[in-house]
C-alpha positions as CSV (number, residue, x, y, z in Angstrom):
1,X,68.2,26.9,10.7
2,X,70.1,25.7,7.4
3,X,70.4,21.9,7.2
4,X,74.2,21.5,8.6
5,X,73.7,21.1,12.4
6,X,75.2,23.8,14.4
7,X,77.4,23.3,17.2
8,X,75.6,24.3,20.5
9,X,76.8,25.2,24.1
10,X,74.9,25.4,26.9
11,X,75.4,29.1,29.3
12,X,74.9,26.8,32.7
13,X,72.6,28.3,34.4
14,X,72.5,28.1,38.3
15,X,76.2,28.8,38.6
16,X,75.7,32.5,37.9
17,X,72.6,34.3,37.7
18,X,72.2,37.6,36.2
19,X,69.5,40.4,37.1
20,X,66.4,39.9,34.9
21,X,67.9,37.0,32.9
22,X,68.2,34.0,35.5
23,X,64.8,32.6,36.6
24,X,64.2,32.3,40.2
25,X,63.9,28.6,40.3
26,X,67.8,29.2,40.3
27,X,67.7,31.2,43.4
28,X,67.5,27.5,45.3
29,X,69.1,25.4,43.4
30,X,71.9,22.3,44.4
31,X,74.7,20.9,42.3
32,X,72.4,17.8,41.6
33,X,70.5,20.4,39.3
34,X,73.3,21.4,37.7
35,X,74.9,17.4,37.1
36,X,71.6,17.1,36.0
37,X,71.5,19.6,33.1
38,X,75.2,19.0,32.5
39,X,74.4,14.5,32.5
40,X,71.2,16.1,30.1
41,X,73.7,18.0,27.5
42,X,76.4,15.4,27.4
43,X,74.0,13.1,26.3
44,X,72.7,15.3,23.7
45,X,75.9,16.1,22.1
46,X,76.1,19.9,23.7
47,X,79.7,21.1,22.8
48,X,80.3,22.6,26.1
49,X,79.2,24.1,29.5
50,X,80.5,27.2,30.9
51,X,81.6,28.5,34.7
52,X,83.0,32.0,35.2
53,X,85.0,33.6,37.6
54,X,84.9,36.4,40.3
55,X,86.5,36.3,43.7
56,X,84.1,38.9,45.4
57,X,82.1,41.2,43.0
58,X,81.7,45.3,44.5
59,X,78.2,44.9,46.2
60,X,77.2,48.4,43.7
61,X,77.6,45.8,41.0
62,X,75.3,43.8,42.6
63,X,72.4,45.1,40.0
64,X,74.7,45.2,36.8
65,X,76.8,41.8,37.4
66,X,74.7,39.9,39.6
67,X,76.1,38.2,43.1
68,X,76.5,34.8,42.2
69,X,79.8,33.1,40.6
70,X,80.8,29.7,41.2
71,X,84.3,28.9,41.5
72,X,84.7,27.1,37.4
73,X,87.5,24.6,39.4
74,X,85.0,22.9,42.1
75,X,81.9,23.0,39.9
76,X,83.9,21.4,37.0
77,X,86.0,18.8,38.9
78,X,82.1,17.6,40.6
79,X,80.7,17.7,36.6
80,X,83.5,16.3,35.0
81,X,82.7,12.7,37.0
82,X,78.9,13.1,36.2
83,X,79.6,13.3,32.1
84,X,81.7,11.8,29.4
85,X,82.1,13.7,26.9
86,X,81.0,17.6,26.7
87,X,83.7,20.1,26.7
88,X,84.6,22.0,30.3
89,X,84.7,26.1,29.1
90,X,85.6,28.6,31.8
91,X,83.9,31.5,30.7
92,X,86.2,33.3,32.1
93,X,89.6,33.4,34.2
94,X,90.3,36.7,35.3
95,X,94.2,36.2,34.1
96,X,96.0,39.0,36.2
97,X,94.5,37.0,39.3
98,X,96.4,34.1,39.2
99,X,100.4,33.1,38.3
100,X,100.5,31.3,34.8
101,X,101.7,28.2,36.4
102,X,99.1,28.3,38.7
103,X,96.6,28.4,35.8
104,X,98.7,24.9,34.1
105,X,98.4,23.6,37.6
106,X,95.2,23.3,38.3
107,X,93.5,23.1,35.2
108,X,95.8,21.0,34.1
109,X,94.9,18.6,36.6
110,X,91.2,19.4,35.5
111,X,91.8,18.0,32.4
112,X,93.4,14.9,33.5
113,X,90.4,14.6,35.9
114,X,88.3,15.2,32.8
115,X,90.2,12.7,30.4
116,X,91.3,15.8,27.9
117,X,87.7,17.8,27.7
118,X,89.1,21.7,29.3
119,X,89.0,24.6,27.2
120,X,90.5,27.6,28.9
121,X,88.6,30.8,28.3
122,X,90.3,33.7,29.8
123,X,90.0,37.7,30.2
124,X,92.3,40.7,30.9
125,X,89.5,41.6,33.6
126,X,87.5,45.3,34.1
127,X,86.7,45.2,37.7
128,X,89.0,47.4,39.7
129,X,88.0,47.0,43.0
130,X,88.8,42.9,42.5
131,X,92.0,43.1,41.5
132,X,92.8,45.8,44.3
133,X,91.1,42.9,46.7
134,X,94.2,40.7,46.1
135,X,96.8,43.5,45.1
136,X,97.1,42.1,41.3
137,X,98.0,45.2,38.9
138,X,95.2,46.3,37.3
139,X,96.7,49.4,35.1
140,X,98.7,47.2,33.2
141,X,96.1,43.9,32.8
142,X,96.2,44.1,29.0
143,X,100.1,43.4,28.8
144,X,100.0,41.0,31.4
145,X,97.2,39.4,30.1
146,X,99.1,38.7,26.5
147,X,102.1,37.4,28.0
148,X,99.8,35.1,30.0
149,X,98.8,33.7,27.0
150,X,102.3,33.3,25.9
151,X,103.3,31.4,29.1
152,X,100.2,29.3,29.5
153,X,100.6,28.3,25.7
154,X,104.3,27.2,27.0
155,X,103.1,25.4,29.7
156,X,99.9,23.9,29.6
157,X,100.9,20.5,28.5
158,X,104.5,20.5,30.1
159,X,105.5,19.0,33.0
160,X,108.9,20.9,33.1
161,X,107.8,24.2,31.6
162,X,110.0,27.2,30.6
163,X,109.4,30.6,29.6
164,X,110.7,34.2,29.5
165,X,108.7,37.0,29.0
166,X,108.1,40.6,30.2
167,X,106.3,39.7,33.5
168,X,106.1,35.8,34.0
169,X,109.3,33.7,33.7
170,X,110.0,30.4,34.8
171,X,112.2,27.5,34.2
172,X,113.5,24.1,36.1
173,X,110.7,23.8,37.8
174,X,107.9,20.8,37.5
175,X,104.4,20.8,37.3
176,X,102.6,17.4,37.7
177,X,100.4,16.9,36.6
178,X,99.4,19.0,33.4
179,X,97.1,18.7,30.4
180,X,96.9,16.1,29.2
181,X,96.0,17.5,25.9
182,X,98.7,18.2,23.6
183,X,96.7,21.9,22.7
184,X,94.3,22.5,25.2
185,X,91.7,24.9,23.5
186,X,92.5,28.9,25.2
187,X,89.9,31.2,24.0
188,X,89.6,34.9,24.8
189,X,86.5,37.1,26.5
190,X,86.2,40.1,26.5
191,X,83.7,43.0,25.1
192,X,85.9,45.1,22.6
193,X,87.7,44.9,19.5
194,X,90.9,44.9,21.4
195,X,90.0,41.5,23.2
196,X,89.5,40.1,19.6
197,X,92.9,40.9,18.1
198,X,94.1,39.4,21.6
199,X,92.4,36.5,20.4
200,X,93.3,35.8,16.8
201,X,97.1,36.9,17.7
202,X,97.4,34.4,20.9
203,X,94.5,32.0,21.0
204,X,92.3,29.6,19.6
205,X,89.2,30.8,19.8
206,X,86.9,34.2,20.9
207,X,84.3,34.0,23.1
208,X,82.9,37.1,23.6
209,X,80.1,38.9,26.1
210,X,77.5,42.1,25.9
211,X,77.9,43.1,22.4
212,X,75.1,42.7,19.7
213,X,75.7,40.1,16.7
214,X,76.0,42.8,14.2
215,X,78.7,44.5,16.1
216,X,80.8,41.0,16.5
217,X,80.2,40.6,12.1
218,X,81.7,43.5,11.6
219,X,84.3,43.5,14.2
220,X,84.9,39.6,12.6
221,X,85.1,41.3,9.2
222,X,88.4,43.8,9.9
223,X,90.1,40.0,11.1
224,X,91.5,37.4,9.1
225,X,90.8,34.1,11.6
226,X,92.9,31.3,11.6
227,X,91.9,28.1,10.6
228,X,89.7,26.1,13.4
229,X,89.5,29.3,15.1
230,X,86.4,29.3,17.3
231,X,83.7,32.2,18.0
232,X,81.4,31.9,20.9
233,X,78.3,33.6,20.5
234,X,75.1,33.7,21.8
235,X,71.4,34.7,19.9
236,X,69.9,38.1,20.1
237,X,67.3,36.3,22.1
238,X,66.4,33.9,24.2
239,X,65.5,30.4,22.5
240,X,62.0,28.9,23.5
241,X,62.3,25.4,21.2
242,X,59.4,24.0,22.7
243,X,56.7,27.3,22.1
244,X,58.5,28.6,18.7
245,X,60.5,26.0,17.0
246,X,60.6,27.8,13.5
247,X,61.8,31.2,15.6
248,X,64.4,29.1,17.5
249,X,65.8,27.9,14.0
250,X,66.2,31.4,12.9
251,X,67.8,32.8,15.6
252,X,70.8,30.1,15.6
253,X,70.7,30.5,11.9
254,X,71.3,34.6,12.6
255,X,74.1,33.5,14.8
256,X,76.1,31.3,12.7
257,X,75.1,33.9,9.6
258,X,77.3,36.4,12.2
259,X,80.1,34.4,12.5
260,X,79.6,31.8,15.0
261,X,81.0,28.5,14.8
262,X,79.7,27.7,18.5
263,X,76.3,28.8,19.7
264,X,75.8,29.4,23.1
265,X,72.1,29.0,24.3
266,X,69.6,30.5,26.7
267,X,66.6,30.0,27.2
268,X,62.9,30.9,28.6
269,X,62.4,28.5,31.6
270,X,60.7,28.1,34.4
271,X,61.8,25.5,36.2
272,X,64.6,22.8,36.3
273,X,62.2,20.6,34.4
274,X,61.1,22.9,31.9
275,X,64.6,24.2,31.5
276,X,65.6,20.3,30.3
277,X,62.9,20.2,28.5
278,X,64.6,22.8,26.3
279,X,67.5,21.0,26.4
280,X,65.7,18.0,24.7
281,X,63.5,20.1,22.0
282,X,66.6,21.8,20.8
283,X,69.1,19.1,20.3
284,X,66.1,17.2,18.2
285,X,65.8,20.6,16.2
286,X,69.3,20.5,15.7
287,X,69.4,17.8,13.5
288,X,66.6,17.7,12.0
C-alpha cells in the first residue's frame, strides 16, 4: 500500500452471510458479536459498517443471495449506542419498497440516535418476486428510484418537507424528527453502468456490488465525478493481514489504484476472535 492511509470499511459480517464467503462461525452468532466487531472498528478509525436490506428473499435464491439479511434499522439503532464515531452505511435500501418520507422518517431519527453518523446507501432493486410480495412497481423501479433521490435529497434534513415530482409529492406535512445532518451522505448500489450515472447525477457517492475492479476503472473513466464524491469498493480478494501483510497492502493499493476512495474489507477468518484479529492487523498496516 502507498504511504497515504486509505480509508477502510468494514462488510459486517454476521448480519448477512453469503454462500461460500461467510464462515460458519457466523451461522451462531448474537448481536454481542457484532457490537463487538463494530466497538473493535470504531476504535480503530474504520470509516463505516454496512447492513442491507431484503424483506424475504425467493427461497431459489437461496444459493445465489444467501438467506440471511438483517433489518439495517434495528441492527444500527442497537450499534449506534455501542460506538462513537464510525459511519452507519446501509448497503442497501431497496428504494421502490418504502415512501420517501418514510425513508427521512426513520433514518432520520437514526441519525439523531447516532449524533449525525448515517449514510444512506440505496438501490433501484432486481428482485421481482420482492417487490410483487408487497405490491411496489417493479417495471418502472429505475424512474421511481431517481425521483426518490430527488425527494429524499428534499427531505432528509427538513422537518416540513416539500416536493413535487413524477411519483412522490408532498408538502405541509411534518416530519420530526429528521437528520440531523445538514447533507446526510446518499450513495448508490447497484451492478451496472446505469446505477453509476444514477449516482454521479443524484448522489454523493457509488457503492457498488459483483463487478471486478477493472470493470468499475473503466466504467469510472467514461464519468466525470464530483468533488468529494465517494466510491465503495471492495479487493479482488479477501485480505489475510495477519498471514500476508505485504499481499494485503497490495490489494488495497489495487483498489484505490481503481478508483476507490473507500475500501471495503473482507477477510479470511475463522472465528469471531480471529476475525478481530484482522481487524487489529489491518488498521496497524494502515498507517504504517
Amino acid at each position: 500500500m502507498n504511504a497515504a492511509i486509505a480509508k477502510l470499511s468494514v462488510a459486517t459480517p454476521v448480519v448477512t452471510m453469503f454462500p461460500g464467503v461467510s464462515a460458519d462461525w457466523e451461522i451462531d452468532a448474537s448481536i454481542e458479536d457484532i457490537a463487538q466487531i463494530a466497538e473493535a472498528a470504531d476504535r480503530l478509525g474504520y470509516h463505516h459498517l454496512t447492513c442491507s436490506e431484503h424483506i424475504a428473499l425467493p427461497a431459489a435464491e437461496r444459493d445465489r443471495r444467501g438467506a440471511r439479511y438483517w433489518d439495517p434499522l434495528a441492527t444500527f439503532g442497537y450499534l449506534a449506542a455501542r460506538t462513537q464515531r464510525i459511519r452507519l452505511a446501509t448497503n442497501v435500501l431497496v428504494l421502490g419498497y418504502h415512501h420517501p418520507l418514510e425513508i427521512a422518517k426513520r433514518y432520520g431519527t437514526l441519525d439523531k440516535v447516532s449524533n449525525g453518523r448515517l449514510i444512506l446507501g440505496v438501490g433501484v432493486g432486481s428482485l421481482k418476486e420482492e417487490f410483487e410480495l408487497i405490491g411496489a412497481e417493479f417495471e418502472d423501479r429505475g424512474a421511481r428510484g431517481d425521483d426518490a433521490l430527488r425527494a429524499l435529497r428534499a427531505a432528509l434534513s427538513v422537518p416540513e418537507p416539500a416536493y413535487q415530482g413524477e411519483f412522490y409529492s408532498f408538502g405541509g406535512m411534518l416530519v420530526d424528527p429528521c437528520a440531523v445532518q445538514d447533507h446526510v451522505p446518499i450513495w448508490v448500489g447497484g451492478r451496472t453502468l446505469r446505477s453509476l450515472r444514477r449516482s454521479v447525477a443524484l448522489s454523493d457517492g457509488w457503492a457498488p456490488f459483483g463487478i471486478s475492479l477493472q470493470q468499475a476503472r473503466d466504467w469510472l473513466d467514461r464519468c466525470e465525478l464530483p468533488h468529494g464524491f465517494e466510491v465503495v469498493l471492495g479487493p479482488a480478494k479477501r485480505l489475510d493481514p495477519l498471514g500476508a501483510p505485504e499481499r494485503t497492502r497490495e490489494l488495497i493499493a489495487e483498489t484505490v489504484a481503481h478508483g476507490a476512495t473507500i475500501v471495503s474489507v473482507n477477510f479470511t477468518h475463522t472465528s469471531l476472535q480471529h476475525y478481530l484479529e484482522n481487524l487489529h492487523a489491518l488498521a496497524e498496516l494502515n498507517v504504517s
